[in-house]
N, C-alpha and C positions, 0 to 999 in steps of 0.2 A: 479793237484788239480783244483777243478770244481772255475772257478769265478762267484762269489754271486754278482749280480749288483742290490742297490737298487735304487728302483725308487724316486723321489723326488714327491711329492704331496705340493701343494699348491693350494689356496684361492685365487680369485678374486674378492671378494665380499669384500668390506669394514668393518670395525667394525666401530658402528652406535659412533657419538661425544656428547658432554655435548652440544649441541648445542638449542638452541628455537629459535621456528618458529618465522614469524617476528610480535614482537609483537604491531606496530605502526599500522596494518592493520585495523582498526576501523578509523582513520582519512583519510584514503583514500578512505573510503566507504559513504564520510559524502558530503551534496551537489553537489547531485549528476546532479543540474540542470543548475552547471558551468564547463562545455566544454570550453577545448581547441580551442583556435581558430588561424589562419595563421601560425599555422603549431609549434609553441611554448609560444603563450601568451594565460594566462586566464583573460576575460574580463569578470568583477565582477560587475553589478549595482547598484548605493549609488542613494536614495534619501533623500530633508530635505523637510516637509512643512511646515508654519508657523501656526500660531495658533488659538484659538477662538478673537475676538473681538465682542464687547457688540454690541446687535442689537440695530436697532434704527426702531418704529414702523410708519411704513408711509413710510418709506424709503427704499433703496434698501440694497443691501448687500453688507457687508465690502469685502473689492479686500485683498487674502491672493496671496502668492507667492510660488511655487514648485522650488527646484533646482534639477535639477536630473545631474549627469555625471558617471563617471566608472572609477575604480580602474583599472591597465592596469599592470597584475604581468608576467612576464618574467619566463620560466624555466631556472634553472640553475645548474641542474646537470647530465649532460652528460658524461657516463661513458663507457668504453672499455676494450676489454682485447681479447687476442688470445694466443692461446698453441699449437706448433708444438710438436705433437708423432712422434714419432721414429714408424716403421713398425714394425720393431723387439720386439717391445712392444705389439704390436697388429697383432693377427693371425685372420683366418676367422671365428674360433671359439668362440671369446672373445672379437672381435669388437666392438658390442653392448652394452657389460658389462663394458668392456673398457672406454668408450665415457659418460656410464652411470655414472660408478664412479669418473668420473673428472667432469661433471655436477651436482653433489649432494656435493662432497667437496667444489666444488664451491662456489655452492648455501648458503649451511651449516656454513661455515666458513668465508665467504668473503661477497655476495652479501646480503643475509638475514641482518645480522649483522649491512651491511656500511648501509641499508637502514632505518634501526632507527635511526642509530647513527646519521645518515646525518638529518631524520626528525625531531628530539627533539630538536638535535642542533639548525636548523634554527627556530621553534616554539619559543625555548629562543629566538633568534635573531630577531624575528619580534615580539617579546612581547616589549624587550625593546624598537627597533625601535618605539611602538605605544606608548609609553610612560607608561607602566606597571614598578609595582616597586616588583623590588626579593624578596624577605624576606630570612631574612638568620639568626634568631634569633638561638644558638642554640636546638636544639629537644629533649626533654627526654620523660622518661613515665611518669613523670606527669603533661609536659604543653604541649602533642602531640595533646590532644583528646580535649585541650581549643582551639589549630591554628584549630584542622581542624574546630571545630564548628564557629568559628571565620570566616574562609573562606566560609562555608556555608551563613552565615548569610552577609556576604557580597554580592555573587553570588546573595540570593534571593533579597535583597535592590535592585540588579541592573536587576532583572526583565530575569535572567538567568535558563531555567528550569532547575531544578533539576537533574530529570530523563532521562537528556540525557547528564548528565556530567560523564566523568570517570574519576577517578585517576590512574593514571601511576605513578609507585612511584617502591622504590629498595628494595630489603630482607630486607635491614635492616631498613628501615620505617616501613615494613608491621609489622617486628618484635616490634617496639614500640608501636602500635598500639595494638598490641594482649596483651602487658602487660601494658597497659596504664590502669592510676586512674583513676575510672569510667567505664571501658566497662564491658558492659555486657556478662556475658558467657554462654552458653547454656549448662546444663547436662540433656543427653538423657539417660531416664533409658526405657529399652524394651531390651525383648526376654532376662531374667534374664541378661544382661549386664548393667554396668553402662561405659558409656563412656562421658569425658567432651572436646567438642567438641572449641578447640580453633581459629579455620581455619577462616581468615578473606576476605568473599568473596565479600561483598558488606557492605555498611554501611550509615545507615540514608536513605534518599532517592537518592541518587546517582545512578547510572545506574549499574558500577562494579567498581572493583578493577583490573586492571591491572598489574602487577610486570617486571618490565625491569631488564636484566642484565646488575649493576654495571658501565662495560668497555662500554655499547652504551648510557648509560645516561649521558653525562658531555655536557658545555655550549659550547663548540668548537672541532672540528675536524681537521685533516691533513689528507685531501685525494690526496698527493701527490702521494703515492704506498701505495692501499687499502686505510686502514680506521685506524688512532691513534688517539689519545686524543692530543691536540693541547698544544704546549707549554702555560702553565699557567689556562687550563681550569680548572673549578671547576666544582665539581660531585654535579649533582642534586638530589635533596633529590626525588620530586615529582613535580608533573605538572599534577593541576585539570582544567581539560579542558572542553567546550563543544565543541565537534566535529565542529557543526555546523559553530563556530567563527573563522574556519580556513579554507584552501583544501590543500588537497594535491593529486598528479596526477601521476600517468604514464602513459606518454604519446607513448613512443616506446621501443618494446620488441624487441633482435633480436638474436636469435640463431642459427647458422649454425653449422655444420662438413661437411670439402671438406678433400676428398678420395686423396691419392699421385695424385700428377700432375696434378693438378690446378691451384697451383698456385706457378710460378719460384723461388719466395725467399724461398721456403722450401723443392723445391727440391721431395724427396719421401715419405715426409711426411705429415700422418694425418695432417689436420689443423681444429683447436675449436676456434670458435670467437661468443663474448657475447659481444653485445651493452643492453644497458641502460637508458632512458633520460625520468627525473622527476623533481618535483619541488613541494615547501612547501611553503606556503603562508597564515599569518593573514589577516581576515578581519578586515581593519582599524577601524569600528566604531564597531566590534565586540569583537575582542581580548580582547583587553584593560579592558572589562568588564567580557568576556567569558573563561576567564583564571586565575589562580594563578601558582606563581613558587617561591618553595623552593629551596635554594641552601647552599651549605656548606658557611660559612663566609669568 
C-alpha cells in the first residue's frame, strides 16, 4: 500500500486585532517649540508683568515689574523590554516575517495602548496637581449637552480658544451625546436616499471629537508588567483639552534585533529589544484653565 503523506500548510502572517492606533497622538504634536533639554528635562518659560498705573502729565513713567523664571518638568517614563526566539522558530525564510509579527503585536497590544494609558493618566495627575477640580456629577441624555455647554462657556470666560480644543472621551459618552435633549440631527436626503446621519464628529466650535478605548482611559495605571488599571482608578468619562496647555514628548526610540551569538545570556538565540522614554506634562499657568475632566463618582 502506497503512503499518502500530507503536507501541513500554515500562515505566518498574523490576523490583524480590535486594536487603535494611538489615539493621544494630537498632544504630542502640540508645542512644538519646547524641546528636551540635558538629555531628559523640558524647560518651559512662565512670565508675570504688572499692570497699567495712571500717568501723571509732566512726569515721567510709572516703574512696572516683569518676573520671568521656568517650569523644569522631568521625564518619567522609561520603558523596556526584550524577547529571546528560539532559531527553531525562525528559518531564513521567515526571519523577516518573523521579527515583523512580534514587532506589530507588540506595538498593537502593548506599547500603543501603555502610551495613552500612561498619557491621560498623568494629564489627570497634573490637572489635580494644578489645582483643577473633577466633576464627576452623574451624566445622562438629558444634562450631557447642558455639562458640555457649561464647559464651553467656562473655557471661553478663561480666554481658551476654542478651535484648538478636542475632546477625548469613551463610547459610551460619545453615545450620550448623539441621544442627548437638544442636539441637532442632520437628514440628508440626495440621489433618492434618505439617510439620518447620527455620527458625532465635531461639535460647536471645538476642533474634534476624539473617542478612547474604555481600558486606556482611567485616573491611574500599574506599569509594573505592561499597562493595568491601578488599584481603585476611576474611569474617565472625557478630558476637554487644549493641546497647547500641556506637552508631551518622546524623547528616545530604540529598536534592535541581534542574530544568535551576540549576546552570551541567550546563547543561539534571536534577540528583540525595544526601549522607550517619554513624559507628560501640564503647563502650570495653562492647565488649570486649559482643561476640563469628567470622571465616574
Amino acid at each position: 500500500m502506497a503512503i499518502v503523506e500530507y503536507a501541513t500548510k500554515f500562515s505566518n502572517v498574523l490576523r490583524e486585532l480590535y486594536e487603535q492606533e494611538q489615539t493621544s497622538i494630537d498632544l504630542y504634536n502640540s508645542n512644538q517649540d519646547i524641546q528636551v533639554v540635558n538629555g531628559k528635562y523640558l524647560k518651559i518659560p512662565t512670565m508675570s508683568v504688572t499692570g497699567y498705573k495712571d500717568h501723571t502729565r509732566g512726569g515721567g513713567y510709572n516703574a512696572g515689574s516683569i518676573t520671568q523664571n521656568y517650569e523644569l518638568k522631568q521625564l518619567d517614563h522609561d520603558r523596556d523590554i526584550e524577547f529571546a526566539i528560539d532559531p527553531m522558530d525562525v528559518d531564513e525564510s521567515n526571519m523577516v516575517v518573523t521579527i515583523a509579527n512580534i514587532q506589530k503585536r507588540f506595538e498593537t497590544t502593548q506599547a500603543i495602548p501603555e502610551a495613552d494609558a500612561y498619557t491621560y493618566s498623568k494629564i489627570y495627575t497634573e490637572y489635580v496637581r494644578v489645582g483643577g477640580t473633577v466633576k464627576t456629577t452623574a451624566l445622562t441624555a438629558a444634562n450631557v449637552l447642558a455639562d458640555f455647554d457649561e464647559n464651553l462657556q467656562q473655557m471661553e470666560d478663561d480666554g481658551v480658544p476654542l478651535d484648538r480644543v478636542i475632546l477625548y472621551c469613551t463610547s459610551a459618552y460619545k453615545t450620550l451625546l448623539k441621544n442627548a435633549a437638544g442636539i441637532t440631527r442632520t437628514l440628508n436626503v440626495g440621489g433618492g436616499e434618505s439617510n439620518l446621519d447620527r455620527r458625532v464628529k465635531s461639535i460647536d466650535d471645538i476642533a474634534k471629537i476624539q473617542t478612547v478605548p474604555s481600558a486606556r482611559f482611567k485616573t491611574a495605571f500599574n506599569f509594573t508588567n505592561g499597562w493595568a488599571a491601578a488599584t481603585g482608578a476611576k474611569q474617565i468619562d472625557y478630558i476637554l483639552i487644549d493641546p497647547e496647555s500641556q506637552v508631551s514628548r518622546d524623547k528616545y526610540s530604540y529598536i534592535k534585533v541581534f542574530t544568535p551569538g551576540h549576546d552570551s545570556r541567550t546563547a543561539d538565540n534571536y534577540l528583540y529589544q525595544n526601549r522607550k522614554y517619554n513624559g507628560t506634562f501640564g503647563i502650570d499657568e495653562l492647565l488649570v484653565k486649559g482643561c476640563i475632566i469628567h470622571t465616574e463618582a
